[in-house]
C-alpha positions as CSV (number, residue, x, y, z in Angstrom):
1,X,-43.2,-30.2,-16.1
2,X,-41.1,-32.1,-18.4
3,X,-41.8,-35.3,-20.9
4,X,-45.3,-36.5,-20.1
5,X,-45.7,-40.6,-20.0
6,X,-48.3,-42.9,-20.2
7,X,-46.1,-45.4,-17.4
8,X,-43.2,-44.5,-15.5
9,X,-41.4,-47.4,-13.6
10,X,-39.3,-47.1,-10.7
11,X,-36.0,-49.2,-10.7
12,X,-34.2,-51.7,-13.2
13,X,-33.6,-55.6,-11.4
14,X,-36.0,-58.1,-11.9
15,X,-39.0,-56.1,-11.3
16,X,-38.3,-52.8,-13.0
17,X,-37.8,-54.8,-16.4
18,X,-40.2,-57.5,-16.1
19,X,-42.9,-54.5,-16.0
20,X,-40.6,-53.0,-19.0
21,X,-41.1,-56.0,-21.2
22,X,-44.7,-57.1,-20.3
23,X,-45.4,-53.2,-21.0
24,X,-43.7,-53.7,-24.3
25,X,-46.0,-56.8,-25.3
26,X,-49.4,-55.2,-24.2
27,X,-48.5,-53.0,-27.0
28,X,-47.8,-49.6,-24.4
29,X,-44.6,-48.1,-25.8
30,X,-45.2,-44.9,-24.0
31,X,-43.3,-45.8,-20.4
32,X,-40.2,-44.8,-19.2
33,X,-37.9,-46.6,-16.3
34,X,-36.6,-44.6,-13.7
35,X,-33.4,-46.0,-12.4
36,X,-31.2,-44.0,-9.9
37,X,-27.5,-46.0,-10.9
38,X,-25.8,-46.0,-14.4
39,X,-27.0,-49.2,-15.0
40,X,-29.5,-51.9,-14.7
41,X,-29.9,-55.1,-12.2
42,X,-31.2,-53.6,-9.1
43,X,-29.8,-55.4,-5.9
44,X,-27.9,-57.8,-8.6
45,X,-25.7,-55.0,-9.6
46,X,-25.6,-53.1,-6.3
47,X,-24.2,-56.5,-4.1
48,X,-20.7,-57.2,-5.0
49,X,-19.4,-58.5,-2.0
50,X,-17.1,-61.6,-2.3
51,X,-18.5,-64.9,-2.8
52,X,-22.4,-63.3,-3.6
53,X,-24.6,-65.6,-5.4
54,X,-28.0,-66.8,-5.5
55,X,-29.6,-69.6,-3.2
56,X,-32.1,-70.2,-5.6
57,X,-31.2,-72.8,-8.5
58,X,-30.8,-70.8,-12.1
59,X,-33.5,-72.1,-13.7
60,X,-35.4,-71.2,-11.5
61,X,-34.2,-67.7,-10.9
62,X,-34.9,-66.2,-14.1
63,X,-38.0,-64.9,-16.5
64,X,-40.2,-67.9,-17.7
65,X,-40.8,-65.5,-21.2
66,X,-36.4,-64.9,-20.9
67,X,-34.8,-68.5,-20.6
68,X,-31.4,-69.0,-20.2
69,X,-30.0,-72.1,-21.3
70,X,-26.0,-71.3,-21.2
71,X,-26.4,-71.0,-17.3
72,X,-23.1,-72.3,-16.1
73,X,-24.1,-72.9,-12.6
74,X,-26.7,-74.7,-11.0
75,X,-26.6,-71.6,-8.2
76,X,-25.5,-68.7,-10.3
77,X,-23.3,-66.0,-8.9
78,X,-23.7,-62.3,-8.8
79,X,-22.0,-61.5,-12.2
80,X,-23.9,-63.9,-14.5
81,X,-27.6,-62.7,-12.9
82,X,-26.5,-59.2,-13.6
83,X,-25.2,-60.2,-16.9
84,X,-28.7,-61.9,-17.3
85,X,-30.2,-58.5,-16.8
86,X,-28.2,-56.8,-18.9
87,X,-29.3,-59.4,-21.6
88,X,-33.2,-58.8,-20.7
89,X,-32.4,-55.1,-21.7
90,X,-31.1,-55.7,-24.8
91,X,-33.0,-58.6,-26.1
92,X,-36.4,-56.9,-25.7
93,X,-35.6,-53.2,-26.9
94,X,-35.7,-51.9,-23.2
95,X,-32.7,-49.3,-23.9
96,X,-34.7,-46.5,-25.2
97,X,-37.3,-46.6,-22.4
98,X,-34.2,-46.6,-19.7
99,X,-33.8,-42.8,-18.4
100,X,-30.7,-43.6,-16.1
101,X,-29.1,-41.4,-13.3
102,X,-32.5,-40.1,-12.8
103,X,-33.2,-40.9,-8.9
104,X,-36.8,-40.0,-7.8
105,X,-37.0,-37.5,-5.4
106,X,-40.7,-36.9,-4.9
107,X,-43.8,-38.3,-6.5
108,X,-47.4,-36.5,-6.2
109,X,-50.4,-37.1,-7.6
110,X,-52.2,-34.3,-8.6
111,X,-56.3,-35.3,-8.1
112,X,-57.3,-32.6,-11.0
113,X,-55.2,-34.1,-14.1
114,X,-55.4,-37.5,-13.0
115,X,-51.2,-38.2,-13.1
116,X,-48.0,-38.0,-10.8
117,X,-45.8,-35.5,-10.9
118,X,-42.1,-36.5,-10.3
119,X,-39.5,-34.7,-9.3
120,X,-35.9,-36.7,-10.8
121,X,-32.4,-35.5,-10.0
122,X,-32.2,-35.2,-13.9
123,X,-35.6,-33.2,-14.4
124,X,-39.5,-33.8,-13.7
125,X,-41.8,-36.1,-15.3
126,X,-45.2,-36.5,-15.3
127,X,-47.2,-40.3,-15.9
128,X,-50.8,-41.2,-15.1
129,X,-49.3,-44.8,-14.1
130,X,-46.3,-45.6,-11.7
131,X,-44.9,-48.8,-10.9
132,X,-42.6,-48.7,-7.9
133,X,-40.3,-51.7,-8.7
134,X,-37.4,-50.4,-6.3
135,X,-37.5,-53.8,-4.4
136,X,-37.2,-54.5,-0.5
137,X,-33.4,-55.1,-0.8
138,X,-32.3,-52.0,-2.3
139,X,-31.6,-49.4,0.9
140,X,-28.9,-51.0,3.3
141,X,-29.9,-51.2,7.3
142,X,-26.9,-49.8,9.0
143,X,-27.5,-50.2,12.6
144,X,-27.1,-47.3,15.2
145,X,-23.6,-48.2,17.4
146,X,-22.4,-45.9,19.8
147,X,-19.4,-44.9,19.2
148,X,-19.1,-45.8,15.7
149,X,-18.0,-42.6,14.6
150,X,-15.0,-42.7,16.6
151,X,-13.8,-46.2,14.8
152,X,-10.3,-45.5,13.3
153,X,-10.6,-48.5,10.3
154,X,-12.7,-48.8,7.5
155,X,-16.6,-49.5,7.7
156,X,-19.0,-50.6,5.0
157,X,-21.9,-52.2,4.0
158,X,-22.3,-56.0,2.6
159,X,-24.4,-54.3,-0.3
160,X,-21.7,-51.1,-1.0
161,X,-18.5,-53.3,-0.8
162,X,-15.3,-51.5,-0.8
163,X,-13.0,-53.0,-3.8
164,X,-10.1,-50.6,-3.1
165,X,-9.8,-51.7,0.3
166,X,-7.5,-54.4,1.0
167,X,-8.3,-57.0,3.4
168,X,-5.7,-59.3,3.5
169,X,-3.7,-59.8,6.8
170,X,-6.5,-57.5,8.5
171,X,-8.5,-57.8,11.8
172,X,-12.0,-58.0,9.9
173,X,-14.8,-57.5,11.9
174,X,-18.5,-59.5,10.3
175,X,-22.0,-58.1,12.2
176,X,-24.8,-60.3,11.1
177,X,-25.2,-63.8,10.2
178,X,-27.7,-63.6,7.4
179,X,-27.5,-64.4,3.9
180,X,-24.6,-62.4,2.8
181,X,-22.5,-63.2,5.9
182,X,-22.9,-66.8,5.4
183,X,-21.1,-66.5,1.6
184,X,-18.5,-63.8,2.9
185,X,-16.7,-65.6,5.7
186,X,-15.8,-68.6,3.4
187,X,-14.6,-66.3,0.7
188,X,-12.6,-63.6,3.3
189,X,-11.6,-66.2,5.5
190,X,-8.3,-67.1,4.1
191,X,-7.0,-64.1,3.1
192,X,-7.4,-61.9,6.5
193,X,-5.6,-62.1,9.4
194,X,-8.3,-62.5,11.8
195,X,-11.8,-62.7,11.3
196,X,-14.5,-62.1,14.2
197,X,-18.0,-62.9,13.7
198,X,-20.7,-61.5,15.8
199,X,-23.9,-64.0,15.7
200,X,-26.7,-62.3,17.5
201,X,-29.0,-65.6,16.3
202,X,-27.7,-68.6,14.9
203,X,-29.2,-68.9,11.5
204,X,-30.2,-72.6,10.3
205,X,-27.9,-73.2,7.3
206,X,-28.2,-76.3,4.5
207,X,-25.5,-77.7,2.1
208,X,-26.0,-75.9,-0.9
209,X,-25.5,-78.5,-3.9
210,X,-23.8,-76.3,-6.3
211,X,-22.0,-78.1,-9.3
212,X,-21.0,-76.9,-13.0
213,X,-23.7,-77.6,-15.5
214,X,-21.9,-79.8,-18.3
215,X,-21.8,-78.5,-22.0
216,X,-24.0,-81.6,-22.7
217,X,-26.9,-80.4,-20.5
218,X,-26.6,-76.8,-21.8
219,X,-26.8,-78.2,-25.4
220,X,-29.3,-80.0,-24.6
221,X,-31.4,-76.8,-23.4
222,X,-30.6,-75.0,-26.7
223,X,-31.8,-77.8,-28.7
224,X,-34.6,-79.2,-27.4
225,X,-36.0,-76.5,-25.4
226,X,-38.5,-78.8,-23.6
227,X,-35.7,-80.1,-21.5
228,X,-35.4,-76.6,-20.0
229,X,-39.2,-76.3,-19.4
230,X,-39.3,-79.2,-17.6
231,X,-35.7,-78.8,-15.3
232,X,-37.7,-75.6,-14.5
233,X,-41.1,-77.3,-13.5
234,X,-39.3,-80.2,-11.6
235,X,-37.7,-77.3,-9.4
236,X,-40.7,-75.5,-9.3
237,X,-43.3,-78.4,-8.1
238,X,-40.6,-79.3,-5.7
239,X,-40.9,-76.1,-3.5
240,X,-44.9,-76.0,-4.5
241,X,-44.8,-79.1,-2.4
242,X,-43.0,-77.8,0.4
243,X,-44.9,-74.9,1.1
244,X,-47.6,-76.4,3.7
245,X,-45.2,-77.5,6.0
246,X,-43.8,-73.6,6.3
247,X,-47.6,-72.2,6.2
248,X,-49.9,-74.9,7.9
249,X,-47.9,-77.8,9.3
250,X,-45.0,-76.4,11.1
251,X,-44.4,-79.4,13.1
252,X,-43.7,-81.0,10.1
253,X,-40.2,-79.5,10.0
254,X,-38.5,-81.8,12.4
255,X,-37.0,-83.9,10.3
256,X,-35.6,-81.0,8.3
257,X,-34.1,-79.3,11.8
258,X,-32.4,-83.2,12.4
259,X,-30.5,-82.7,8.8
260,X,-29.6,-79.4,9.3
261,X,-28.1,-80.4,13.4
262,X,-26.1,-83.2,11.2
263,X,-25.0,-80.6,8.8
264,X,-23.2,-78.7,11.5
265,X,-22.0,-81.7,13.4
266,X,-20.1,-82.9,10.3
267,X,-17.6,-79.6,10.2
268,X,-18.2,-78.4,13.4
269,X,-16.4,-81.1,16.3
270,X,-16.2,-77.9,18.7
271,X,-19.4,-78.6,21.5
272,X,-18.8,-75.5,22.5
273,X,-19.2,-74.1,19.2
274,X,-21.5,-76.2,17.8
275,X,-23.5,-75.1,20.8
276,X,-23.5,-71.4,19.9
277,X,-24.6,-72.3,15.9
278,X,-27.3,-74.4,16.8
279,X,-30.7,-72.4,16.4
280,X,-33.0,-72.6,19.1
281,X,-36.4,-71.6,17.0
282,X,-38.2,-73.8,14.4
283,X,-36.3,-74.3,11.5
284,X,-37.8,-72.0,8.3
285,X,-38.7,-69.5,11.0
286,X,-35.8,-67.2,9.2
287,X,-35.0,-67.9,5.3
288,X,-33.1,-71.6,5.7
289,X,-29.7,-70.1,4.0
290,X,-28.1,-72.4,2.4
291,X,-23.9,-72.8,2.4
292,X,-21.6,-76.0,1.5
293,X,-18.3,-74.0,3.2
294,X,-19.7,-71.7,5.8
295,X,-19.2,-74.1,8.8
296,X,-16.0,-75.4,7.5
297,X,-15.2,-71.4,7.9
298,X,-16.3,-70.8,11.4
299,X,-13.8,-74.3,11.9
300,X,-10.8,-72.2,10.7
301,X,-8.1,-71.4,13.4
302,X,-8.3,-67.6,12.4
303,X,-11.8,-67.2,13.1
304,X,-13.7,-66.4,15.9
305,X,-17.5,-66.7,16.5
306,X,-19.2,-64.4,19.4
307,X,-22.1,-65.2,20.2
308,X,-23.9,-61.5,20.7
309,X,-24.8,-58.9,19.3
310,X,-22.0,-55.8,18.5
311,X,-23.1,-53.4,21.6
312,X,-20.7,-50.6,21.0
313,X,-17.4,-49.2,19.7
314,X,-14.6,-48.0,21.8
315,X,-12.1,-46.4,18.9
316,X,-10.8,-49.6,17.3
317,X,-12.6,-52.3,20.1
318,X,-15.6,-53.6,19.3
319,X,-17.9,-54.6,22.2
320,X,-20.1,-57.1,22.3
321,X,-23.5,-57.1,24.4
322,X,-22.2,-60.0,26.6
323,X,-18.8,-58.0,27.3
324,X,-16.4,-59.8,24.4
325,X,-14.3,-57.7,23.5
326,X,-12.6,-57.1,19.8
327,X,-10.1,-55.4,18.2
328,X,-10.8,-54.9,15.0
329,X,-9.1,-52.9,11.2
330,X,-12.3,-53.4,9.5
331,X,-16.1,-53.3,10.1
332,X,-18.5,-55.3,7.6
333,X,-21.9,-54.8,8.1
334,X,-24.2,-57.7,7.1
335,X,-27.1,-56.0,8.4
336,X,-30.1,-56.2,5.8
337,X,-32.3,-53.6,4.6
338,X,-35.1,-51.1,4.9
339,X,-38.0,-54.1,4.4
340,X,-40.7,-53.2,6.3
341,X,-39.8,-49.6,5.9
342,X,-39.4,-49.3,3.0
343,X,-37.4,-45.7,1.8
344,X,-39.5,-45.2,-1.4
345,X,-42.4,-44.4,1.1
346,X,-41.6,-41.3,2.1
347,X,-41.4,-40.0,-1.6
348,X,-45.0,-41.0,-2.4
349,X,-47.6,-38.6,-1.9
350,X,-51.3,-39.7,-2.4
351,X,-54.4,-38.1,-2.9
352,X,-54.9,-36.1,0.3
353,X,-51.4,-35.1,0.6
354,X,-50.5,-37.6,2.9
355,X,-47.0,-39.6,2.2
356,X,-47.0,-43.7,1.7
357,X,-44.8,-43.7,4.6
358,X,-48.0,-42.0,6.7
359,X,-50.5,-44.3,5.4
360,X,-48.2,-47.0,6.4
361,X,-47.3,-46.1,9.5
362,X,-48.9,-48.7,11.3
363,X,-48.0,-51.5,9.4
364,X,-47.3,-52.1,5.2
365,X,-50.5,-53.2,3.6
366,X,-51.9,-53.4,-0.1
367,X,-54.4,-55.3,-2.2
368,X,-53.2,-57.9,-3.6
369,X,-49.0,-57.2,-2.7
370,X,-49.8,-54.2,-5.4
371,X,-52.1,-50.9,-5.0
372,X,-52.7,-48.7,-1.9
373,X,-55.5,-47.1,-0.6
374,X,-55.3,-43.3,-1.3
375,X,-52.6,-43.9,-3.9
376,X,-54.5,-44.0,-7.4
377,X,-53.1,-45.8,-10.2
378,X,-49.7,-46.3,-8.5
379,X,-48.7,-49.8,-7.9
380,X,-45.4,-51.8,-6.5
381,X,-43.9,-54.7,-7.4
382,X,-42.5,-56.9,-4.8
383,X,-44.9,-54.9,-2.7
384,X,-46.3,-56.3,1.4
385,X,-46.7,-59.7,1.6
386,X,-45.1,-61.1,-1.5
387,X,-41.9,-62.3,-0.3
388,X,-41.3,-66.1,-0.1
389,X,-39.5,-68.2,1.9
390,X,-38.3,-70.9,0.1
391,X,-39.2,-70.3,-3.6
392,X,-38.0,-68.1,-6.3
393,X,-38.9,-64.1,-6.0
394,X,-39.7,-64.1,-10.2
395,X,-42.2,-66.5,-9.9
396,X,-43.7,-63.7,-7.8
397,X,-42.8,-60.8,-9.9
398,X,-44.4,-62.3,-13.0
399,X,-47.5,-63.0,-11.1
400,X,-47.4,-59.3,-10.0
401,X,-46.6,-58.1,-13.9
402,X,-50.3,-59.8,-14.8
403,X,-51.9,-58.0,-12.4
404,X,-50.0,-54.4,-13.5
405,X,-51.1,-55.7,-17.5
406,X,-54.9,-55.9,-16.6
407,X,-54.9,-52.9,-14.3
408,X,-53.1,-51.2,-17.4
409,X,-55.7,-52.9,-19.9
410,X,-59.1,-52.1,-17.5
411,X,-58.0,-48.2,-17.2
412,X,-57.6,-48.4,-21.3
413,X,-61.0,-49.8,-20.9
414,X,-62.5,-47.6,-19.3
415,X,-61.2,-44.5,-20.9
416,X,-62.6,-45.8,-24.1
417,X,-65.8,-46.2,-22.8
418,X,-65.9,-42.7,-21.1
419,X,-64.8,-41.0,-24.5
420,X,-67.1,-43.4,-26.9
421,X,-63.9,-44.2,-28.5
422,X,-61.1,-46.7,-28.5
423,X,-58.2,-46.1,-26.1
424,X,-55.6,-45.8,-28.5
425,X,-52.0,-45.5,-27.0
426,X,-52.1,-41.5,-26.0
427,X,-54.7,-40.6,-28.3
428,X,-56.6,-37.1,-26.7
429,X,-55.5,-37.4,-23.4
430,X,-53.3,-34.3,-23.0
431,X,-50.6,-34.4,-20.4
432,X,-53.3,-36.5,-17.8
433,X,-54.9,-39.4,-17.8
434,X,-59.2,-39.4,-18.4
435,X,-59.6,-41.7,-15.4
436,X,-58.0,-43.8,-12.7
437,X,-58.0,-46.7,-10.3
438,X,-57.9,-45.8,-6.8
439,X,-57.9,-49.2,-4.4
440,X,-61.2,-49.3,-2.1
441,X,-59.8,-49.2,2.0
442,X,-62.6,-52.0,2.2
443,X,-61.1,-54.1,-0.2
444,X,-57.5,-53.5,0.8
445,X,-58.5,-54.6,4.7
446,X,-60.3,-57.5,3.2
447,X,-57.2,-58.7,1.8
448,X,-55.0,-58.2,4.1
449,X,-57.3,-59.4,6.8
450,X,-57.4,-62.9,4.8
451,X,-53.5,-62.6,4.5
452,X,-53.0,-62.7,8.2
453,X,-55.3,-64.8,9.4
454,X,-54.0,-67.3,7.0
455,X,-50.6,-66.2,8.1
456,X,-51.2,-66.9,12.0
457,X,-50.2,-70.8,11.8
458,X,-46.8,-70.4,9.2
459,X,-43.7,-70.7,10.8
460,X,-42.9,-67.3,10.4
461,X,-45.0,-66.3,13.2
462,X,-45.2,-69.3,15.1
463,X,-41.5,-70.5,14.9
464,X,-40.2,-68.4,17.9
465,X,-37.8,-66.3,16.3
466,X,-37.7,-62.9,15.4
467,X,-37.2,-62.0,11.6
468,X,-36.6,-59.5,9.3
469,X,-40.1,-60.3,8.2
470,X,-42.0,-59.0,10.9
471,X,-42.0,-54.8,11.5
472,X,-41.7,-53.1,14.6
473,X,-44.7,-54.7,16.1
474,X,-44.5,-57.9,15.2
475,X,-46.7,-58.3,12.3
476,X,-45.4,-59.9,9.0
477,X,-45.7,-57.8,5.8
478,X,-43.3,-59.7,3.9
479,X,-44.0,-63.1,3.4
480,X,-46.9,-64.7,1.2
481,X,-48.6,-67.0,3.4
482,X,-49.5,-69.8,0.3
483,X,-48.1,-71.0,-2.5
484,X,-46.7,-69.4,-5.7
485,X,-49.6,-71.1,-7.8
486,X,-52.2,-69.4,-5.5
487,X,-51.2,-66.2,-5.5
488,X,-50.8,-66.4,-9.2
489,X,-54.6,-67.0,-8.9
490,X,-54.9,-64.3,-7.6
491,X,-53.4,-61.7,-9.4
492,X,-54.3,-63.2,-12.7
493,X,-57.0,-60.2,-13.4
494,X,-58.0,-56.8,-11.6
495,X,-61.6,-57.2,-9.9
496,X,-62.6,-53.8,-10.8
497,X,-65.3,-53.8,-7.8
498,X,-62.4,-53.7,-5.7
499,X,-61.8,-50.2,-6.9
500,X,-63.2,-46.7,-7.4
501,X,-63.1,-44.9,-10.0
502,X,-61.6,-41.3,-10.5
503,X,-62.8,-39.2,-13.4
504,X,-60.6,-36.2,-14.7
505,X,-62.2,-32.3,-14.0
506,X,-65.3,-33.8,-12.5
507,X,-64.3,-34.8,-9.2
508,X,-66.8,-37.9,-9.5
509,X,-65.6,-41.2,-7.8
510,X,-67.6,-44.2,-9.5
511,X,-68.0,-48.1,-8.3
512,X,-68.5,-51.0,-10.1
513,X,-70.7,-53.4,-8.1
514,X,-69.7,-56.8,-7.6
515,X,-70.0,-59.3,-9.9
516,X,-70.3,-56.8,-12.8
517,X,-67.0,-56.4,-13.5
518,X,-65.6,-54.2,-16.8
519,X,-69.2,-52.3,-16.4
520,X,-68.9,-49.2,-14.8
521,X,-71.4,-47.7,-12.7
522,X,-71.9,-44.4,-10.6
523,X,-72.1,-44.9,-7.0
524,X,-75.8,-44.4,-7.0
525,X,-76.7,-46.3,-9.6
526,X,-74.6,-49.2,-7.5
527,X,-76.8,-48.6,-4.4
């Protein structure tokens, strides 16, 4: 095998380089990140469709230890988050851990050395520590349409937009009404010829207040950098407070639903049409998506709404599943991603052999959104049940980047204490790690038996739509069912009792009991 590391992370957005610089300041300096493009910014960097931006205010969206206080948007755009990123890179000495171009092919953790061996497209490396930071909206969902093939214009994905590819004066054709559809019909709209919109389910859309933040309030955040803090806590305790009507009190959400029937009766005059874009399910059921000029849009005279889903493809007809047919130049996609599935899976093999993508086969599930049961000291960020639905994803992230620090600092621990020595960074461990943390099945049911049951009265499961939250049977293993606060609780340590422990050469697997934890005892002794 190639370079041995003490870390090896798995993707550069938010994620990857959070775990980069929180790495950094736990004093580890042996880590690498894995990232498959040229460059970093993860989903930020891959989605370049027209009009893409962020429905989460700026200050907000962004690290609490990496403020921003030039941002020249209230609701940034794609371009100044990426630029962001690239800024994260540079200000915290990220570049040299960056191996870039190196796309993991396989991962496998070998059970005698205590490490992972992975297999790049730019060579192998082995780590006793990954973190999988490769992010639920990073593989594109392209549906399966007959007859697809056969289409004579060009087809692509919201999240691999085609540049070269001129659209004005075309017949465009949009699938999907999610997030990115609702900021690229405003922005194609006035440029194609026609543009045909298939809405399988109306989505619930809010005016987004977007504005220009003045040169006064970004001086302001430069000098006195408690204004920042608290423009950042105001937006935070704002959605804090929201939360239990989405997770406990979805009846709550009527008077939401009556704004939202407003918004679309002030640009849409059409009954007919404002039939088809009014949602029949509980509003917050799906992400609320949030648009100033997407109804406007659908108002245009050179766009049409159908109300179904695309059925099939007859060369350059499109065919809806309640008959409608299309002609269309150009198919856009606006289909999501692998979520529930996530692609990474299939590249993880755990102790046992068996692939993530096995284990989960049945449904995603973790401890605490970040280890897996037969996959010792590998860990994801952004993993099951961390996804929000009205908040800001980095609020999550950093919450998961404590949890990663402590398990980091406990397996330090604990190889000090089974060599009667400090753990000094790669001091006498050779090309494998002494011990590791493999998450207890009991613990990892535990958890996720409390994150359902808490889960059954949100809206997600009780608003009577069907979500890209929910897998193929129905059960959500995307959205955490509480607050950002709480689930900062807790993931503020590693309870060591809810692991085993893996010793190197021996074979042993030790416990810690509860109650006891950062003392380490053997199985028996536990008894």
């Amino acid at each position: 095998m190639g370079e041995h590391v003490r870390v090896a992370v798995i993707g550069s957005g938010f994620g990857g380089l959070g775990a980069a610089v929180r790495l950094r300041r736990e004093g580890i300096t042996d880590f690498v990140v894995l990232e498959r493009s040229d460059s970093v910014g993860g989903t930020w960097r891959d989605n370049t469709y027209p009009g893409c931006a962020c429905d989460v205010p700026s200050h907000l969206y962004s690290f609490s230890f990496a403020p921003n206080p030039d941002w020249p948007r209230t609701f940034s755009g794609q371009q100044h988050i990426r630029a962001y990123l690239e800024h994260v890179a540079d200000t915290f000495g990220l570049r040299a851990h960056l191996r870039l171009e190196h796309e993991v092919l396989m991962m496998r953790w070998d059970a005698d050395a205590l490490h992972w061996e992975i297999e790049t497209s730019a060579g192998d490396i082995t780590a006793e520590v990954v973190v999988s930071a490769t992010g639920p909206l990073s593989d594109p969902k392209l549906p399966d349409v007959p007859g697809l093939a056969g289409f004579p214009g060009k087809v692509f994905h919201s999240a691999r937009w085609d540049h070269d590819h001129d659209l004005r004066g075309k017949r465009v054709a949009m699938i999907g009404t999610g997030a990115s559809a609702i900021q690229i019909v405003p922005a194609i709209a006035p440029e194609v010829g026609r543009l045909t919109l298939f809405q399988r389910t109306p989505p619930w859309v809010m005016p987004r207040t977007d504005r220009e933040i003045s040169a006064v309030e970004r001086w302001l955040h430069r000098q006195l950098p408690f204004t920042r803090a608290a423009r950042r806590g105001v937006l935070w305790g704002l959605r804090e407070l929201q939360v239990g009507a989405f997770t406990k009190h979805p009846g709550r959400l009527g008077l939401i639903e009556t704004m939202a029937k407003a918004n679309i009766a002030r640009s849409i005059k059409d009954p007919a049409l404002r039939a088809k874009l009014t949602p029949s399910y509980r509003i917050g059921c799906k992400r609320i998506l949030l648009s100033s000029e997407y109804y406007p849009a659908l108002a245009r005279p050179n766009v049409d709404l159908v109300a179904s889903g695309l059925k099939e493809v007859r060369g350059s007809v499109l065919v809806a599943a309640d008959g409608t047919e299309t002609e269309a130049d150009v198919i856009v996609f606006g289909t999501g991603f692998h979520v529930t599935d996530m692609p990474i899976a299939d590249r993880v093999v755990g102790d046992g052999g068996k692939t993530l993508a096995e284990a989960w086969k049945d449904g995603m599930q973790s401890l605490r959104g970040a280890t897996a049961a037969g996959f010792p000291n590998w860990m994801t960020i952004i993993g099951p049940n961390t996804g929000l639905g009205n908040s800001s994803m980095i609020l999550m992230i950093e919450s998961q980047l404590n949890y990663m620090a402590d398990y980091v600092r406990q397996l330090g621990l604990l190889e000090g204490r089974s060599q009667g020595q400090g753990h000094g960074e790669g001091r006498g461990r050779g090309r494998g790690g002494r011990v590791a943390l493999a998450a207890r099945p009991s613990a990892v049911n535990a958890w996720n038996r409390r994150v359902q049951d808490r889960m059954k009265r949100t809206v997600w499961n009780t608003g009577g739509c069907t979500s890209w939250y929910l897998d193929a049977a129905g059960r959500n293993t995307t959205v955490w069912p509480g607050t950002t606060g709480e689930f900062r609780g807790e993931t503020r340590t590693v309870d060591l009792a809810e692991y085993e422990v893996l010793r190197a050469g021996s074979g042993q697997r030790t416990s810690v009991p509860a109650g006891a934890a950062g003392a380490v005892a053997t199985e028996e002794e536990a008894a």
